[in-house]
N, CA, C and O atoms as a MOPAC input file, in Angstrom:
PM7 MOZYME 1SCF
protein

 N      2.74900 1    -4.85400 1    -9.77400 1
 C      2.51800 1    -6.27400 1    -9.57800 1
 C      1.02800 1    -6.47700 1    -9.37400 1
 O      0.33200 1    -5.59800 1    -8.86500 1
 N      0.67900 1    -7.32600 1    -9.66600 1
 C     -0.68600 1    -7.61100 1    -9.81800 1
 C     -0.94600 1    -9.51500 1    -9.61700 1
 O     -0.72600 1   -10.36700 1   -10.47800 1
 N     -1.41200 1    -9.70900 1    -8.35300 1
 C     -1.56000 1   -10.81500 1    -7.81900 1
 C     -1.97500 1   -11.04900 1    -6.48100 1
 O     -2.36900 1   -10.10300 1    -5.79900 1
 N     -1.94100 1   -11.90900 1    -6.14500 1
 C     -2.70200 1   -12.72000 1    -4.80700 1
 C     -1.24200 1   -12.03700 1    -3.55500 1
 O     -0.48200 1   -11.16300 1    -3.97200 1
 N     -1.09300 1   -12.58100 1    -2.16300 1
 C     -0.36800 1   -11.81700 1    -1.18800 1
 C      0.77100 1   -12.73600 1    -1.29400 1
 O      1.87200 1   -12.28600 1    -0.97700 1
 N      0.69700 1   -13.74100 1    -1.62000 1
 C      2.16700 1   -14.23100 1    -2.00500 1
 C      3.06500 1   -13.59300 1    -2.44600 1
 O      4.17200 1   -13.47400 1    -1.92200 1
 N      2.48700 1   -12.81800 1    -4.05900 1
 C      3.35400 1   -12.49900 1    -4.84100 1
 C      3.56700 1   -11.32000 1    -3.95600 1
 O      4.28500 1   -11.54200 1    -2.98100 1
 N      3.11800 1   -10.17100 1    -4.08400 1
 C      3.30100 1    -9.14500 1    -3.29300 1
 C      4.46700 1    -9.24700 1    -2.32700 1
 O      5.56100 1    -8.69100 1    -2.42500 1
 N      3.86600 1   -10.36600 1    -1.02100 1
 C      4.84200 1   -10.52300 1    -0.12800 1
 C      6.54900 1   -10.62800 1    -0.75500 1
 O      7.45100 1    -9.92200 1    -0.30500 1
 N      6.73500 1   -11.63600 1    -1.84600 1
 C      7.87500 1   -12.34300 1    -2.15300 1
 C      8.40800 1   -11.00800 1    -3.01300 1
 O      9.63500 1   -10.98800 1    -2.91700 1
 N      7.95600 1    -9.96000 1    -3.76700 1
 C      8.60300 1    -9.28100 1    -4.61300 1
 C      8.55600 1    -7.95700 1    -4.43000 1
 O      9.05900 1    -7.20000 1    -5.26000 1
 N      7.78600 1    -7.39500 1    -3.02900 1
 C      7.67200 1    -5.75200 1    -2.59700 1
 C      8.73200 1    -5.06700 1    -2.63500 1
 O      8.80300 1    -3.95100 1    -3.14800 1
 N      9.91700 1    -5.83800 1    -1.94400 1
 C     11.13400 1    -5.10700 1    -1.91500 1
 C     12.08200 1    -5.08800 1    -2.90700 1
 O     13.14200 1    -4.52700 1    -2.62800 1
 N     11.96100 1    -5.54500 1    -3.94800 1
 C     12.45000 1    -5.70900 1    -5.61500 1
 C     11.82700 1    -4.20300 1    -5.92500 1
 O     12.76100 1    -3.46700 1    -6.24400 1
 N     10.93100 1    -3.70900 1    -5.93300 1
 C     10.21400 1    -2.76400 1    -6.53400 1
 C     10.79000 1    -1.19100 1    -6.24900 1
 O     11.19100 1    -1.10500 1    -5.08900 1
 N     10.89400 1    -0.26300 1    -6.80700 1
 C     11.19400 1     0.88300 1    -6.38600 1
 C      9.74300 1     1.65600 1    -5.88600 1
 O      9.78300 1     2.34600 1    -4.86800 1
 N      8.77100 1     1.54300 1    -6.46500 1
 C      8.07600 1     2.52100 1    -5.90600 1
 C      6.47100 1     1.73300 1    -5.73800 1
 O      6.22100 1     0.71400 1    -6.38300 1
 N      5.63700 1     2.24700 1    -4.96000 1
 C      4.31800 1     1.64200 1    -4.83100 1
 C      3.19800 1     2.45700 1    -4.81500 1
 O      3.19800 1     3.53800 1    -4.22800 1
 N      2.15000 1     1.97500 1    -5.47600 1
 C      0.94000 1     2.98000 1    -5.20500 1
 C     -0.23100 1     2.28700 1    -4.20600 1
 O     -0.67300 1     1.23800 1    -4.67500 1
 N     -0.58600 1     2.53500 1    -3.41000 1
 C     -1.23700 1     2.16200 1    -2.64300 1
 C     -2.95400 1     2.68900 1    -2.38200 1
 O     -2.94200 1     3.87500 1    -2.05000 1
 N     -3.90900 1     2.31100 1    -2.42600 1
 C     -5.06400 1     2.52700 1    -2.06200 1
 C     -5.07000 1     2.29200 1    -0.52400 1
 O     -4.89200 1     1.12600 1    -0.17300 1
 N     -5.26900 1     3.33400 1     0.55200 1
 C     -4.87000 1     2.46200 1     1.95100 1
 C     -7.27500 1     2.64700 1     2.32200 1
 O     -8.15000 1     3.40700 1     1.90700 1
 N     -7.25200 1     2.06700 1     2.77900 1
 C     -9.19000 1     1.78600 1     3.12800 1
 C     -9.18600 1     1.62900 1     4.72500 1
 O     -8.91600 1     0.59200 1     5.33100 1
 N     -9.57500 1     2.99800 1     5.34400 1
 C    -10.04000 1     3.47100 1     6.83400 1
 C    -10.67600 1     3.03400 1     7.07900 1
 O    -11.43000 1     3.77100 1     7.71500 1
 N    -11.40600 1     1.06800 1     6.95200 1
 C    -12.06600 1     0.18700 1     7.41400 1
 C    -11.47900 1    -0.78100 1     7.38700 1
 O    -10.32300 1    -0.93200 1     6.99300 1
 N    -12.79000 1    -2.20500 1     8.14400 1
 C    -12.05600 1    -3.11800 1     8.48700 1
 C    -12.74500 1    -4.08100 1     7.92500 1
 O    -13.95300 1    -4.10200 1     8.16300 1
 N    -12.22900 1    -5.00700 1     7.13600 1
 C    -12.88900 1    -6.24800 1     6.38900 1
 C    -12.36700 1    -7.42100 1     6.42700 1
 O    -11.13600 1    -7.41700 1     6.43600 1
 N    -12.96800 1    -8.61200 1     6.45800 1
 C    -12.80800 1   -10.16600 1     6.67600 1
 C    -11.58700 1    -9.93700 1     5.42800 1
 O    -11.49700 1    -8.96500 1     4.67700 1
 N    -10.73900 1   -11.09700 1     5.47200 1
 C     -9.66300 1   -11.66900 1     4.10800 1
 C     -9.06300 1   -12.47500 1     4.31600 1
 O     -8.65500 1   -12.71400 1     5.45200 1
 N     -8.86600 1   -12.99500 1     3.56000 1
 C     -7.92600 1   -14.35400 1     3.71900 1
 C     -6.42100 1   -13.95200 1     3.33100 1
 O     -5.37500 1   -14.56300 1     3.55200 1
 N     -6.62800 1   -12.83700 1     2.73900 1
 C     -4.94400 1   -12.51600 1     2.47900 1
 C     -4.66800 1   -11.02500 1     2.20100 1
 O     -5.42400 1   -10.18400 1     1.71400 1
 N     -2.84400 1   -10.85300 1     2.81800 1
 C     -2.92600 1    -9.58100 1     3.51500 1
 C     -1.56600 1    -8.97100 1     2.82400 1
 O     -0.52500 1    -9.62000 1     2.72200 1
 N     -1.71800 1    -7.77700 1     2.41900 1
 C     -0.05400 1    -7.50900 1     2.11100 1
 C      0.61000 1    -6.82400 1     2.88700 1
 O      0.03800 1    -6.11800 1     3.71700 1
 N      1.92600 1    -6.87200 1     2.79900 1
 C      3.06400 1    -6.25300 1     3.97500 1
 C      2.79300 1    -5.13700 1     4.23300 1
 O      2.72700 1    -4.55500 1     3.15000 1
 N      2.48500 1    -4.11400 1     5.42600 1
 C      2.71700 1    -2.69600 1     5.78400 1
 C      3.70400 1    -2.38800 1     5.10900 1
 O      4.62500 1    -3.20300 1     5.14900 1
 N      3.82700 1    -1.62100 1     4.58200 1
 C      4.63800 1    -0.66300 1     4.14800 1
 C      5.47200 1    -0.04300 1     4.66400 1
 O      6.67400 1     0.05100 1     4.41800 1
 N      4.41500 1     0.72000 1     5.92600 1
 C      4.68000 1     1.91000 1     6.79400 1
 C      5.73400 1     0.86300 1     8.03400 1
 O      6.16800 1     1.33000 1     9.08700 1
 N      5.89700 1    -0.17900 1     7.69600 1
 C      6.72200 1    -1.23700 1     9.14400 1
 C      8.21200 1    -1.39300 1     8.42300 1
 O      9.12600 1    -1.96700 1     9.01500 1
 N      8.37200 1    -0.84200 1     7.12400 1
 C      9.72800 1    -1.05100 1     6.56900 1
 C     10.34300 1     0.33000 1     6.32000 1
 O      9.82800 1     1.17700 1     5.59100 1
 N     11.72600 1     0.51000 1     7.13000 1
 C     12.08500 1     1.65100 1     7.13500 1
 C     12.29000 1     2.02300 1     5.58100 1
 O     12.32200 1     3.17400 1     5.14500 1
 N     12.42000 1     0.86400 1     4.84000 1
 C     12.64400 1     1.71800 1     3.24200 1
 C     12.26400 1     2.19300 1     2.61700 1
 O     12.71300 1     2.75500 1     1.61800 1
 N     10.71700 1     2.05400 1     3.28300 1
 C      9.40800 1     2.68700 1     2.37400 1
 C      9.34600 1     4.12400 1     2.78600 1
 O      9.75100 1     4.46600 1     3.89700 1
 N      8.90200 1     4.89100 1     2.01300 1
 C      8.96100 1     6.16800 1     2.48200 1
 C      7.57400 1     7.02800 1     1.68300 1
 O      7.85900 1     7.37100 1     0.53500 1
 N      6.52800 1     7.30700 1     2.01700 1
 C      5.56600 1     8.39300 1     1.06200 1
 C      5.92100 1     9.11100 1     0.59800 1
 O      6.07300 1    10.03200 1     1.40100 1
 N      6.25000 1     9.40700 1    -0.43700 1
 C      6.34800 1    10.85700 1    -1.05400 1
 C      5.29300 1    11.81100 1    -1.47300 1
 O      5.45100 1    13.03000 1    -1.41700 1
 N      3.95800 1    11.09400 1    -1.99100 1
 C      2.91000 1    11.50900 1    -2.48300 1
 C      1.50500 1    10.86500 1    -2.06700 1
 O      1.15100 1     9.72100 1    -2.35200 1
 N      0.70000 1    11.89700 1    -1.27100 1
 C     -0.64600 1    11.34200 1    -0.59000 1
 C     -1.73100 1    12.20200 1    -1.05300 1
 O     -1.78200 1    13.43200 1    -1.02800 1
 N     -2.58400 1    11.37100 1    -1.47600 1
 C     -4.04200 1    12.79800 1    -1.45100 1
 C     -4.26200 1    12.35400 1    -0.32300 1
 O     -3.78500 1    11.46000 1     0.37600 1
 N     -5.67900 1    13.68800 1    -0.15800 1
 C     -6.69300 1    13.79000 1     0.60900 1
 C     -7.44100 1    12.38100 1     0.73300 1
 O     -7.70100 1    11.50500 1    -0.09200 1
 N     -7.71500 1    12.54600 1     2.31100 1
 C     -8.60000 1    11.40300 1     2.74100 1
 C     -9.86000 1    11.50700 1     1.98500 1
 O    -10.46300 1    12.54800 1     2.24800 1
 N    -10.55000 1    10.59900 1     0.96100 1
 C    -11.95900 1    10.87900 1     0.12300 1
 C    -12.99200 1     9.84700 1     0.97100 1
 O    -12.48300 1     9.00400 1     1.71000 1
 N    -14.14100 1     9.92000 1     0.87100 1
 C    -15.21200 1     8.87900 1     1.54200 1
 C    -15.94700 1     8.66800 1    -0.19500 1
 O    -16.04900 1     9.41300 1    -1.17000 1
 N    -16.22000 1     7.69100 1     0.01400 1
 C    -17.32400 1     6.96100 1    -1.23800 1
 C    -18.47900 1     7.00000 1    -0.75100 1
 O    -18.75400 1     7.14700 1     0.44000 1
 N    -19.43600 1     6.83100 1    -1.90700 1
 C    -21.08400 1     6.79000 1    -1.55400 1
 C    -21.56500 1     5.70000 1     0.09200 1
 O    -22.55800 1     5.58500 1     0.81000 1
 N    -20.57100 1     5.27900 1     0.04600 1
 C    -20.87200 1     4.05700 1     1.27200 1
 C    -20.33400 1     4.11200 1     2.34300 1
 O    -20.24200 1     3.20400 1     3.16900 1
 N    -19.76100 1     5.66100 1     2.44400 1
 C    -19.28800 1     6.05200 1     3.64200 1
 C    -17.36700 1     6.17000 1     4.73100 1
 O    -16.72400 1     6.67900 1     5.65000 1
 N    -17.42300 1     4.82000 1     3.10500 1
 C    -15.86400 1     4.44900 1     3.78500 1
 C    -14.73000 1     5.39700 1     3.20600 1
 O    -14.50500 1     5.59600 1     2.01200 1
 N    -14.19500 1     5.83200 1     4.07300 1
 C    -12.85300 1     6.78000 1     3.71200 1
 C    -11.69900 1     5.74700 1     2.82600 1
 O    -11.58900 1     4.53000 1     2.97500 1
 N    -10.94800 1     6.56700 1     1.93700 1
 C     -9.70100 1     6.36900 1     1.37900 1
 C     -8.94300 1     6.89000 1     1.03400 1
 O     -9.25100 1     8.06400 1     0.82700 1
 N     -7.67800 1     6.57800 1     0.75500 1
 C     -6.26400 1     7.59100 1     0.39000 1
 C     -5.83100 1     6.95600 1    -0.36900 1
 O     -5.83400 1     5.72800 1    -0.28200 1
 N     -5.15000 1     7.84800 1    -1.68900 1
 C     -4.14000 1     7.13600 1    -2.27800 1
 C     -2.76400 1     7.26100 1    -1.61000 1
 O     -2.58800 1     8.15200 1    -0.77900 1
 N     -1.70000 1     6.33700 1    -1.96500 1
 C     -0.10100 1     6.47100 1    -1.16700 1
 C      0.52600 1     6.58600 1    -2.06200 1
 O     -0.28200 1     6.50500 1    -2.98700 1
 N      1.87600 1     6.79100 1    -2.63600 1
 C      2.55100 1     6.86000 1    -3.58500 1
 C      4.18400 1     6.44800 1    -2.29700 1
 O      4.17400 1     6.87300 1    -1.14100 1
 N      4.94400 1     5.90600 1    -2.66000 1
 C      5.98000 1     5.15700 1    -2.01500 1
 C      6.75900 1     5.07400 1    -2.83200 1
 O      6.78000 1     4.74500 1    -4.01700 1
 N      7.78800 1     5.57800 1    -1.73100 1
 C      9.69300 1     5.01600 1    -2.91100 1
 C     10.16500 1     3.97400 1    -1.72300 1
 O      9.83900 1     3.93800 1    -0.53600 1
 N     11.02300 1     3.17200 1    -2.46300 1
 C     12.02700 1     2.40600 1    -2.07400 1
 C     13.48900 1     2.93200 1    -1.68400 1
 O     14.44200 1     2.80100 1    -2.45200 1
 N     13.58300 1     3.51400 1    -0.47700 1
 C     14.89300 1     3.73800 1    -0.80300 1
 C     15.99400 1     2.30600 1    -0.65900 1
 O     17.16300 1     2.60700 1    -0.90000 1
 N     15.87400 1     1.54000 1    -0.47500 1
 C     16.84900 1     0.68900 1    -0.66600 1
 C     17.18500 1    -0.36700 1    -2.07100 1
 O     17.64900 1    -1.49700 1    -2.22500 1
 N     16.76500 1     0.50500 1    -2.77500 1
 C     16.45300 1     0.39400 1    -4.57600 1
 C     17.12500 1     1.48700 1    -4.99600 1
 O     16.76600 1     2.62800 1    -4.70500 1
 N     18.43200 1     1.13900 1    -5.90800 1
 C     19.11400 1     2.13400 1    -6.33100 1
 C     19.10500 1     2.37600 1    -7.86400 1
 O     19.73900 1     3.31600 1    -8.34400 1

């Protein structure tokens, strides 16, 4: 899905699986998408390594199943 936090919000749990960029900082926004990690259905299956960019800020990719998607 690819859109603003509406969409996200309204169609996360339709989805079987998610990839996630999660960013070990903190930035102003006007809009926010659902934790993941707050819904028991979500589950990681697949994480890299924490990486830092030229600018210091750490990141991870997430990889997520749905289990309540059959």
């Amino acid at each position: 899905i690819i859109g603003g936090a509406k969409i996200y919000n309204l169609l996360y749990k339709k989805c079987r699986k998610a990839y996630i960029t999660k960013i070990y900082n903190t930035y102003e926004s006007d809009a926010k998408m659902f934790n993941l990690d707050k819904d028991s259905n979500w589950l990681i299956v697949n994480k890299s390594e924490i990486k830092t960019n030229k600018n210091g800020v750490q990141f991870q990719f997430l990889e997520y199943n749905n289990k309540g998607i059959k």
